[in-house]
mmCIF file of the C-alpha atoms, coordinates in Angstrom:
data_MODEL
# 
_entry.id   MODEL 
# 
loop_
_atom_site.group_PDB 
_atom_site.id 
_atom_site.type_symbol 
_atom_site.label_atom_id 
_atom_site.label_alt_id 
_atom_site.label_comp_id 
_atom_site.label_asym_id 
_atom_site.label_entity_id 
_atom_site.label_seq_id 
_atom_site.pdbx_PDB_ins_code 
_atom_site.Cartn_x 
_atom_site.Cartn_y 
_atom_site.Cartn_z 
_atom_site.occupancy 
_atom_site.B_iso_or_equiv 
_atom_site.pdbx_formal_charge 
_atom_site.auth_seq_id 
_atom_site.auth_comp_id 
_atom_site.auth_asym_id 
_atom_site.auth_atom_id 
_atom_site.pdbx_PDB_model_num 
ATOM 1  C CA . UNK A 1 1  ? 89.166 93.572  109.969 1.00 0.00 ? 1  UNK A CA 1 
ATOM 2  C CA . UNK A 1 2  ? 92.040 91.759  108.136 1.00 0.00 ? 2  UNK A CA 1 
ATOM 3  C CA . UNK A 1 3  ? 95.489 93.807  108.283 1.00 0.00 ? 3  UNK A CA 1 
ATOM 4  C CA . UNK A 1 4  ? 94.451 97.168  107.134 1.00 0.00 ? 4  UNK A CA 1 
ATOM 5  C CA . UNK A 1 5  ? 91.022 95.984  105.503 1.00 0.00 ? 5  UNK A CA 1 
ATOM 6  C CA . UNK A 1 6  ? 87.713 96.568  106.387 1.00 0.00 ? 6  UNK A CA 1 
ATOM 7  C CA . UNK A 1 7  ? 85.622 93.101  106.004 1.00 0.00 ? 7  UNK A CA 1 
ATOM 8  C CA . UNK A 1 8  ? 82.009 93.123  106.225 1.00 0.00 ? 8  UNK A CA 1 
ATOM 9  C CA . UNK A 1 9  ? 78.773 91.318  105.936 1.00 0.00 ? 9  UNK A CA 1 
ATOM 10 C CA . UNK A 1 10 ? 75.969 91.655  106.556 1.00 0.00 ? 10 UNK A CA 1 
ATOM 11 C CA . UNK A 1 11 ? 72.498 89.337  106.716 1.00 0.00 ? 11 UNK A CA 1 
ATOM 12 C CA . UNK A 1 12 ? 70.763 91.207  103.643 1.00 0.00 ? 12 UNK A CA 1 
ATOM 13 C CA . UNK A 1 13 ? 71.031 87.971  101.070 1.00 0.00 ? 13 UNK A CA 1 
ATOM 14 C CA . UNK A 1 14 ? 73.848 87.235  102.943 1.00 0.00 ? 14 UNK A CA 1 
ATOM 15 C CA . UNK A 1 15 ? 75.949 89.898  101.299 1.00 0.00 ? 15 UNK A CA 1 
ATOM 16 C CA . UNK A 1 16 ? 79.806 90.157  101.860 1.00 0.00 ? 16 UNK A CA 1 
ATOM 17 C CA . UNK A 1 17 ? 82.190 93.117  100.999 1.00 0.00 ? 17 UNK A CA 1 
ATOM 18 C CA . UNK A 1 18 ? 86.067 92.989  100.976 1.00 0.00 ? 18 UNK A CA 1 
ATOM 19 C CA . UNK A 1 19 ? 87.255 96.556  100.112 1.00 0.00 ? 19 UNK A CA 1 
ATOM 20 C CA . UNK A 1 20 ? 90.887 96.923  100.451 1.00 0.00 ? 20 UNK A CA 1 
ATOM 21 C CA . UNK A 1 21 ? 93.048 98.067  97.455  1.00 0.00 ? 21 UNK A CA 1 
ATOM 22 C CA . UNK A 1 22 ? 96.164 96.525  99.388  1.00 0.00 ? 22 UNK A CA 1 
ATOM 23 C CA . UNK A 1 23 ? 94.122 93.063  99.902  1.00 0.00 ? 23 UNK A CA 1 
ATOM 24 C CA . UNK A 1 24 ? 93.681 92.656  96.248  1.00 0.00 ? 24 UNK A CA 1 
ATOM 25 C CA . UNK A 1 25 ? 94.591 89.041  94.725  1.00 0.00 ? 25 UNK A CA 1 
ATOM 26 C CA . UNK A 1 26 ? 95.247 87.915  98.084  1.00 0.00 ? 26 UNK A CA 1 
ATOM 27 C CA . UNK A 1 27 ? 91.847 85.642  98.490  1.00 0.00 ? 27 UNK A CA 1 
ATOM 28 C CA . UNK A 1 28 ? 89.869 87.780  101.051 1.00 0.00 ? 28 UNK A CA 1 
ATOM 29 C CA . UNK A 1 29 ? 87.218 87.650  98.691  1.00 0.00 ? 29 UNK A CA 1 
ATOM 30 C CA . UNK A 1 30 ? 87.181 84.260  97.768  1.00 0.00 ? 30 UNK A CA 1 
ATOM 31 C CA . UNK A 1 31 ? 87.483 82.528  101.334 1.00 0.00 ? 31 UNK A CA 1 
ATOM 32 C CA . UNK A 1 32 ? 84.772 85.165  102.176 1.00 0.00 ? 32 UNK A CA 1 
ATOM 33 C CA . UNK A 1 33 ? 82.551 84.214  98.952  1.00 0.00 ? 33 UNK A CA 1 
ATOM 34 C CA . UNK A 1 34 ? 83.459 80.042  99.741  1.00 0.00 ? 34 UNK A CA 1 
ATOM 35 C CA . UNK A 1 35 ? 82.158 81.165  103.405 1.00 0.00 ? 35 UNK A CA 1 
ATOM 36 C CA . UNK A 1 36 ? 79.246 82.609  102.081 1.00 0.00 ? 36 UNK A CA 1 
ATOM 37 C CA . UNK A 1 37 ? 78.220 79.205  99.933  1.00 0.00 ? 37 UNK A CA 1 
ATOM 38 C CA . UNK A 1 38 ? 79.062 76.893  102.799 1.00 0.00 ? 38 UNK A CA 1 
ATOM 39 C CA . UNK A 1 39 ? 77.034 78.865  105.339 1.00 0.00 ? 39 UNK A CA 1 
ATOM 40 C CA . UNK A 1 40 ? 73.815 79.542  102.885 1.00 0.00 ? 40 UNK A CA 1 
ATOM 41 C CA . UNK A 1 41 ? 73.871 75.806  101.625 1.00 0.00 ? 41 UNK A CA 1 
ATOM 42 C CA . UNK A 1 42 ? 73.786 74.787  105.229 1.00 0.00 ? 42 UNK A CA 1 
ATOM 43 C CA . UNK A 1 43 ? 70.753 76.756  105.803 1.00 0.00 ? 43 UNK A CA 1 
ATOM 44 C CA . UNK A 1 44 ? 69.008 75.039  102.681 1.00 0.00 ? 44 UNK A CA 1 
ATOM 45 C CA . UNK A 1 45 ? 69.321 78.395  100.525 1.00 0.00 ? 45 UNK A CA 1 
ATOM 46 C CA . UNK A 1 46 ? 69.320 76.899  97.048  1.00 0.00 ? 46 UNK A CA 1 
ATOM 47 C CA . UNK A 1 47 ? 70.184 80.415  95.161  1.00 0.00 ? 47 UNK A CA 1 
ATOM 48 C CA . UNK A 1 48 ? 72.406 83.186  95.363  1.00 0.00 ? 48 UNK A CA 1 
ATOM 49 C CA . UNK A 1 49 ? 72.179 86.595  93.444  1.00 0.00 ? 49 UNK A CA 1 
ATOM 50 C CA . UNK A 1 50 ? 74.731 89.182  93.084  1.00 0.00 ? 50 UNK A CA 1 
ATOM 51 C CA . UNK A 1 51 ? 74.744 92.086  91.166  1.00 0.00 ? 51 UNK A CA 1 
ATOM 52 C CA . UNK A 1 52 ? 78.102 93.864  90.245  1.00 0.00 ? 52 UNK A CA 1 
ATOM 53 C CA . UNK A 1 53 ? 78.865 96.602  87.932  1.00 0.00 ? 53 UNK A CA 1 
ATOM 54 C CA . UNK A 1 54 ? 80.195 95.223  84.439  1.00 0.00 ? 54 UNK A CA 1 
ATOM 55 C CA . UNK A 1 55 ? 83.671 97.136  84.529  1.00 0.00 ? 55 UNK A CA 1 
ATOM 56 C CA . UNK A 1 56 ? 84.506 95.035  88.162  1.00 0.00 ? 56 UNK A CA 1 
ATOM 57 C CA . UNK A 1 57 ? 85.906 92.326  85.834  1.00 0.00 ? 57 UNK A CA 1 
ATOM 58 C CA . UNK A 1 58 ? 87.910 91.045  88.843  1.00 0.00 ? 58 UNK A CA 1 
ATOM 59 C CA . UNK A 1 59 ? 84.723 90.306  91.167  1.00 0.00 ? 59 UNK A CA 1 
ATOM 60 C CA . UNK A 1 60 ? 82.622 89.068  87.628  1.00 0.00 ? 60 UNK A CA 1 
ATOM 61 C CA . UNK A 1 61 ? 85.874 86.490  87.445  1.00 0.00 ? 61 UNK A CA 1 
ATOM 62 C CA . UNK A 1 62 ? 85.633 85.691  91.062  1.00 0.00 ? 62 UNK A CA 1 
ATOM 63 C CA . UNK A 1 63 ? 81.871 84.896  90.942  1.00 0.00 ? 63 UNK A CA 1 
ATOM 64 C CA . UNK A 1 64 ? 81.884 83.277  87.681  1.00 0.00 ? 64 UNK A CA 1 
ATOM 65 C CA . UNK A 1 65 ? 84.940 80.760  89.539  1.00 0.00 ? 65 UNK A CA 1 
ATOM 66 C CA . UNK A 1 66 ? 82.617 80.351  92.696  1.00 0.00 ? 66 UNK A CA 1 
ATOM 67 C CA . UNK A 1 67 ? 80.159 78.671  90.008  1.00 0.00 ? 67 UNK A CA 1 
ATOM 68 C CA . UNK A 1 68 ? 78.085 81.548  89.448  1.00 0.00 ? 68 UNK A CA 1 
ATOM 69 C CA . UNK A 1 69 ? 76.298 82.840  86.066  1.00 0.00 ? 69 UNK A CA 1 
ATOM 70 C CA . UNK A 1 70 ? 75.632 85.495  84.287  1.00 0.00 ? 70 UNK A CA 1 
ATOM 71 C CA . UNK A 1 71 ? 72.052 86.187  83.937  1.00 0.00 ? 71 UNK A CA 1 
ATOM 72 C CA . UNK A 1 72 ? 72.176 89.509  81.954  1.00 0.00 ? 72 UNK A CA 1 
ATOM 73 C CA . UNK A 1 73 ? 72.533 93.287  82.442  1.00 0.00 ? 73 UNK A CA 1 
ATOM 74 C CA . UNK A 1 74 ? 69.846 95.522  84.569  1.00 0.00 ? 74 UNK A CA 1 
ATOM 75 C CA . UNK A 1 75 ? 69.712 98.828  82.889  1.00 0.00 ? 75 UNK A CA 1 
ATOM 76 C CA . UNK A 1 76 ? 70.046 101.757 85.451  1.00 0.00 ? 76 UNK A CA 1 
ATOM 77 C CA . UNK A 1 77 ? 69.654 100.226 88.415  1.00 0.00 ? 77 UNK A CA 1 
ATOM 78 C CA . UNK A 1 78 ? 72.443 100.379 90.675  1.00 0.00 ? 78 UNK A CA 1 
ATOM 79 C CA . UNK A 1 79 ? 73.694 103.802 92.137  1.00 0.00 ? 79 UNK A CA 1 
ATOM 80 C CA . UNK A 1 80 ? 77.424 104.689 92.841  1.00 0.00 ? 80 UNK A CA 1 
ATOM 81 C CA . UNK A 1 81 ? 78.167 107.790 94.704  1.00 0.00 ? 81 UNK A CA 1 
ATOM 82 C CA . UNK A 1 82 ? 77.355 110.957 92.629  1.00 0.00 ? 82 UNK A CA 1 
ATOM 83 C CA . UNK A 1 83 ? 77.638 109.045 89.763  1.00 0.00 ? 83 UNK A CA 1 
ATOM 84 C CA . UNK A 1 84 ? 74.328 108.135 88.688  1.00 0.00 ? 84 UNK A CA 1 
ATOM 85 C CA . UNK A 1 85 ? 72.035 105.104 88.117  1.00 0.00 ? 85 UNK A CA 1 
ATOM 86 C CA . UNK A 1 86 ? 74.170 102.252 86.573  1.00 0.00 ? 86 UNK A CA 1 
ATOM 87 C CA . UNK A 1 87 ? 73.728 98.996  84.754  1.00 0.00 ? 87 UNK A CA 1 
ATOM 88 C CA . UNK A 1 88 ? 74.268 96.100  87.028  1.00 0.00 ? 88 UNK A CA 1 
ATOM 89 C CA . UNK A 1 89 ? 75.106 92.784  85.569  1.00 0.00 ? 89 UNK A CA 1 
ATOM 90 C CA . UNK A 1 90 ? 73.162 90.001  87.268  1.00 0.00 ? 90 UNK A CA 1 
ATOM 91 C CA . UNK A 1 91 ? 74.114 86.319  88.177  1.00 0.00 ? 91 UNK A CA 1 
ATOM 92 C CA . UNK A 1 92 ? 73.209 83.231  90.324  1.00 0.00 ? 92 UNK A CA 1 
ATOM 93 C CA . UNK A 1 93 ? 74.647 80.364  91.485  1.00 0.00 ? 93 UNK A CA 1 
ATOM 94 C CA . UNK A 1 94 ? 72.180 77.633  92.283  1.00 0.00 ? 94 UNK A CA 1 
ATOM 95 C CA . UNK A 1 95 ? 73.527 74.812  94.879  1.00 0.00 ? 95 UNK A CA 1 
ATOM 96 C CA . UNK A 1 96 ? 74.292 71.188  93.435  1.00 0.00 ? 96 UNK A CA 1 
ATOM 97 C CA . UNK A 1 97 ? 73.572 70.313  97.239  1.00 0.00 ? 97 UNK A CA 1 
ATOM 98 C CA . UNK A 1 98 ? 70.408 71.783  98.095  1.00 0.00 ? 98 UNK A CA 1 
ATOM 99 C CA . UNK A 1 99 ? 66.970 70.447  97.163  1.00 0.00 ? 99 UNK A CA 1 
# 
């Protein structure tokens, strides 16, 4: 928990969630994302994956800073609530460090 904000993560490809409309712009999610690359680099983990939905141009930005890129756009494959199977843009990040 930071403040008000539930932080999370969780050992399924080392996944982390910030979700906290009041956290916004204040770097939650990119200490947590620079965590995430430190911590899977020093296990020898050469790539990451993520998959966010294409209007969450604020995480897309935040990836795409943290040296990730796009890969493309999975049709239908990520579900939201009640709303339905969604496309799901797809990056990487492969480590300079790692070989």
């Amino acid at each position: 928990m930071r403040g008000n904000c539930p932080v999370t993560a969780s050992s399924r490809s080392q996944r982390t969630t910030a979700r906290c409309s009041a956290g916004r712009g204040g770097g939650v999610g990119r200490a947590l994302l620079a965590e995430l690359i430190a911590s899977t680099e020093a296990a020898g983990v050469w790539t990451l994956q993520a998959g966010i939905f294409p209007e969450n141009a604020a995480s897309l930005a935040l990836h795409e800073r943290a040296g990730f890129r796009r890969l493309g756009v999975q049709e239908k494959i990520g579900k939201h609530g009640d709303r339905g199977w969604r496309d799901v843009v797809r990056l990487e990040r492969r480590s300079p460090n790692v070989f």
